[in-house]
C-alpha positions in Angstrom: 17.5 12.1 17.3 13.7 11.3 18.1 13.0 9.8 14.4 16.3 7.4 15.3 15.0 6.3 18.5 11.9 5.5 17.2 13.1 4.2 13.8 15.5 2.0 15.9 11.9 0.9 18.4 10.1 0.4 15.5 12.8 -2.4 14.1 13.6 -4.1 17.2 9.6 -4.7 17.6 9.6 -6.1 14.2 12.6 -8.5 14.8 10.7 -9.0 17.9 7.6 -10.4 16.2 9.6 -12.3 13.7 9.0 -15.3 15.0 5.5 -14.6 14.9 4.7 -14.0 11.1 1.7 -15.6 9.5 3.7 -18.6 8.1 5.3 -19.7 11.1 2.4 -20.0 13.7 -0.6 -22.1 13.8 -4.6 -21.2 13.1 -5.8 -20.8 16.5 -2.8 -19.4 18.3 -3.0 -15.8 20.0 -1.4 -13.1 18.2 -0.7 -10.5 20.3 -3.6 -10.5 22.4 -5.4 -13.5 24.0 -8.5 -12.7 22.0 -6.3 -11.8 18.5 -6.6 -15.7 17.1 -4.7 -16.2 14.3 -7.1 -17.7 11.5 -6.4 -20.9 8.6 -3.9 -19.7 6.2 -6.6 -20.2 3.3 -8.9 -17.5 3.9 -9.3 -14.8 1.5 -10.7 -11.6 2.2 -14.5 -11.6 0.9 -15.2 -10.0 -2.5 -18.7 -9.5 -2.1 -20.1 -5.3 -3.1 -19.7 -2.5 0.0 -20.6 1.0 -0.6 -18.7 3.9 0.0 -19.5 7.1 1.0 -19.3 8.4 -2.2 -22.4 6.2 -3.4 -19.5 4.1 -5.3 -20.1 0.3 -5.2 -16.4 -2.4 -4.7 -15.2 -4.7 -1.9 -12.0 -4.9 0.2 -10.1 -6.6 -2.2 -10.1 -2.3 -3.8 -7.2 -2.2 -0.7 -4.9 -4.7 -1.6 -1.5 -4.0 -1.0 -1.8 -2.4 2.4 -2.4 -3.8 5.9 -5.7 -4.1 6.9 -7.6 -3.6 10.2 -11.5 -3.9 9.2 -13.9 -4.0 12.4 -17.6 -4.8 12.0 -19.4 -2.6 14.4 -22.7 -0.9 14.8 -23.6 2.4 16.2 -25.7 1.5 19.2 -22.7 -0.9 20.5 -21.5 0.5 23.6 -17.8 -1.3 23.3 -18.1 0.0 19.5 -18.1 3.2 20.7 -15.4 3.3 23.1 -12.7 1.2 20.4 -13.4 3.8 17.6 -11.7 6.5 19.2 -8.4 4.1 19.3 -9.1 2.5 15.9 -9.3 6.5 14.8 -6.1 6.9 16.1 -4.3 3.7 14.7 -5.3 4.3 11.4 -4.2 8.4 11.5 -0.4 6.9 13.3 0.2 4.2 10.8 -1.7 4.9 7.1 1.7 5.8 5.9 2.7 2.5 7.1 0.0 0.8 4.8 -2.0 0.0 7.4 -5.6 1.6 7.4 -8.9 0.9 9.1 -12.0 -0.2 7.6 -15.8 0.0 9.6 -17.6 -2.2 8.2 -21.1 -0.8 8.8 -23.6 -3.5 9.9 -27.6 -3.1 9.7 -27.2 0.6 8.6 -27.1 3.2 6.7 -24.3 5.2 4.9 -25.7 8.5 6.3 -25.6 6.8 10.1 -22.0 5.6 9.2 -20.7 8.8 8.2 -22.7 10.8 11.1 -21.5 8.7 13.4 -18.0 8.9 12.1 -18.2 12.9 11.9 -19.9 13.5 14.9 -17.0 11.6 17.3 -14.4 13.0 15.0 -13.5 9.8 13.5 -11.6 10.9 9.9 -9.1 8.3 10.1 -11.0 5.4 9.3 -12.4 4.5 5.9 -16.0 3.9 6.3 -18.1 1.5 4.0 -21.7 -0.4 4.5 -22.4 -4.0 4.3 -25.4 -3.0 2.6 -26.1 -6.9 1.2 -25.2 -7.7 4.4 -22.9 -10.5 2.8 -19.1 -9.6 4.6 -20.0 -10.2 8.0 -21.9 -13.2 7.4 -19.1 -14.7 5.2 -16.3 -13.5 8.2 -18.9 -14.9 10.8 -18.9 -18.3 9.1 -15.9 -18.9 7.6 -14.1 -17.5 11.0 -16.6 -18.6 14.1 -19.1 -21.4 12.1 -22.2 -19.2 12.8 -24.1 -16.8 10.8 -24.3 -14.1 12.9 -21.5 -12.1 15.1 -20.9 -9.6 17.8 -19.9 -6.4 17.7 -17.2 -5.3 17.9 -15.3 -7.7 15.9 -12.3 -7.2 13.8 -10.2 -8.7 11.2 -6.7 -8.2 10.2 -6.0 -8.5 6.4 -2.3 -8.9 5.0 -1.4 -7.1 1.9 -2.4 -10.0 -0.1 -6.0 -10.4 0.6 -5.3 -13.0 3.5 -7.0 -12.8 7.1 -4.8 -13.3 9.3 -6.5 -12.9 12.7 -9.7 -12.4 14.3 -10.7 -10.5 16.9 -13.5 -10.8 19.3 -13.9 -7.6 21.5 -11.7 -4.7 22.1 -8.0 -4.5 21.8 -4.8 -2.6 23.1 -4.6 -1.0 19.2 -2.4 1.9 21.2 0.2 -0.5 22.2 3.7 -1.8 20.7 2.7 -5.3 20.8 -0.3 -4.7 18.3 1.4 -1.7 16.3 4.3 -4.1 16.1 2.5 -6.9 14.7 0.8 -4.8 11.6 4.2 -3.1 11.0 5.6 -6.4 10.6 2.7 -7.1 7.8 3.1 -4.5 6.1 7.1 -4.7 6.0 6.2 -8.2 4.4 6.1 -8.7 -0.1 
């Protein structure tokens, strides 16, 4: 009975944001969100080297084919801190969905990444370091015509390698309205 309702929840907020895919809104239009601004159609994900904890060396094209939420954030950011916990959360409720979370590390180490990640009990999210510092600045520009960014800002990535929104400051990740919108992403071919 419970999986039905919430089967039957889940499609009615993904006929709800049908009107709202990628292809049928404009760059610059909210999301979901006033500060979730969706971003030019012709933006691919940057292909520039990350590391992973592992040592292992690729980029966040190694994801395609799920629903990505990648947030740039650094350890001493106070607003950081208080959206992990949520992002944490989002990633555990919805990576069978193909949709995960990426922190992008900025300005440190892998050991500080993971640490941090361990010591707020953060397992859900895929952790990897910026460590040519090249993703951010390539997001920064491409999204917000500057070379250098706040924290925290995320990204949404489709399936394909597209951003599809950007997102300056902290978000309701816990709500339907932003649950619904990545559902409806990953549902997408």
């Amino acid at each position: 009975m419970r999986l039905t309702a919430l089967f039957a929840a889940a499609l009615a907020v993904t006929l709800a944001f049908g009107s709202q895919t990628p292809a049928h809104a404009e760059a610059g239009d909210p999301i979901f969100a006033a500060n979730v601004i969706r971003t030019p159609a012709d933006i691919n994900v940057p292909d520039y080297p990350l590391r992973f904890p592992d040592g292992s060396t690729g980029s966040l094209t190694d994801y395609a084919g799920e629903v990505l939420v990648v947030t740039l954030w650094q350890e001493n950011c106070p607003f950081c801190i208080r959206e992990m916990p949520v992002l944490n959360r989002l990633s555990g409720d919805m990576k069978g969905e193909g949709i995960r979370v990426v922190a992008l590390g900025l300005d440190q180490q892998m050991s500080q990444i993971t640490g941090f990640l361990d010591r707020y009990e953060l397992g859900n999210i895929d952790p990897v370091m910026d460590f040519e510092k090249v993703n951010g600045t390539l997001f920064s520009l491409e999204l917000f015509g500057r070379p250098s960014i706040a924290t925290p800002t995320s990204f949404i990535i489709d399936k394909k390698g597209k951003v599809i929104a950007r997102i300056w400051g902290r978000v309701d990740w816990d709500g339907e309205p932003a649950r619904g919108f990545l559902r409806s992403l990953a549902l997408q071919s």
